[in-house]
N, C-alpha and C positions, 0 to 999 in steps of 0.2 A: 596500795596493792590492788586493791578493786579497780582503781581507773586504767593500772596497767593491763590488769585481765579486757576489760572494756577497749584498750586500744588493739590488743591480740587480736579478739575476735571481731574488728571491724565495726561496731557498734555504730551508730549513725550516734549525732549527739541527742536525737528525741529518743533516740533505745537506749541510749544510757540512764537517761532520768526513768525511761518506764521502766529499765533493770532494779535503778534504785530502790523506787518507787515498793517495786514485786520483792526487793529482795526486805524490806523492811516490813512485809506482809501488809500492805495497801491490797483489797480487792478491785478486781476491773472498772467495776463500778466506780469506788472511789477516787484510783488513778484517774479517771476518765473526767472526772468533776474536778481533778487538782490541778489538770492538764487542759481544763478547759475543751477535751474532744469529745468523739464520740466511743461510748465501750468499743467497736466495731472497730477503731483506728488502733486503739491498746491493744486490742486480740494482734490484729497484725504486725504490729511492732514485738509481741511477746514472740511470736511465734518465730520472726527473722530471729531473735535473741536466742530463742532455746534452739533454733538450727547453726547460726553463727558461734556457739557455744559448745554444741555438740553433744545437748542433753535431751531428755524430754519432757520437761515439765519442769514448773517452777523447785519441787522439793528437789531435784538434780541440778539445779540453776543453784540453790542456797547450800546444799552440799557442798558443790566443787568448790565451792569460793568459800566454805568454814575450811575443808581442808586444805584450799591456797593458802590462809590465816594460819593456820596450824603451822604448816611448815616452814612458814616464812620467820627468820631470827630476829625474836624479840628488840633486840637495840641493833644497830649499824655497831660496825665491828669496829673500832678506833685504829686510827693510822700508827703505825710502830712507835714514832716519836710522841704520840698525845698517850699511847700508854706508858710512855716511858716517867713522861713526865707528871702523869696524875699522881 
């Protein structure tokens, strides 16, 4: 569900992993040391993310995407005949 959000908004594949990264509460700092960059390269990457996302900050970044989880249905709905026959 998360990677679906990540395709939505366009995400480069380095702003996925710093989404990840943010959304698992990593500081810049430590992203930066995970990713082997510099903090200065993470600030930039966040910031495409919380504009391609359409929030402003990471606690609106971890929001949107508990409430995607929320809403989304716990199991895939079974096809007519696999409920038929469970």
């Amino acid at each position: 569900m998360i990677e679906g959000c990540y395709r939505n908004w366009g995400l480069t594949a380095s702003e996925q992993d710093v989404a990840g990264f943010t959304i698992k509460g990593y500081s810049i700092a430590e992203i930066a040391t995970l990713r082997g960059s510099a903090p200065g390269t993470v600030k930039t990457h966040l910031n495409a993310i919380y504009r391609k996302a359409g929030v402003a900050g990471r606690g609106q970044l971890v929001s949107l995407l508990v409430e995607d989880l929320l809403r989304a249905p716990l199991l895939e709905p079974l096809p007519n005949d696999a409920a038929v026959a469970a």
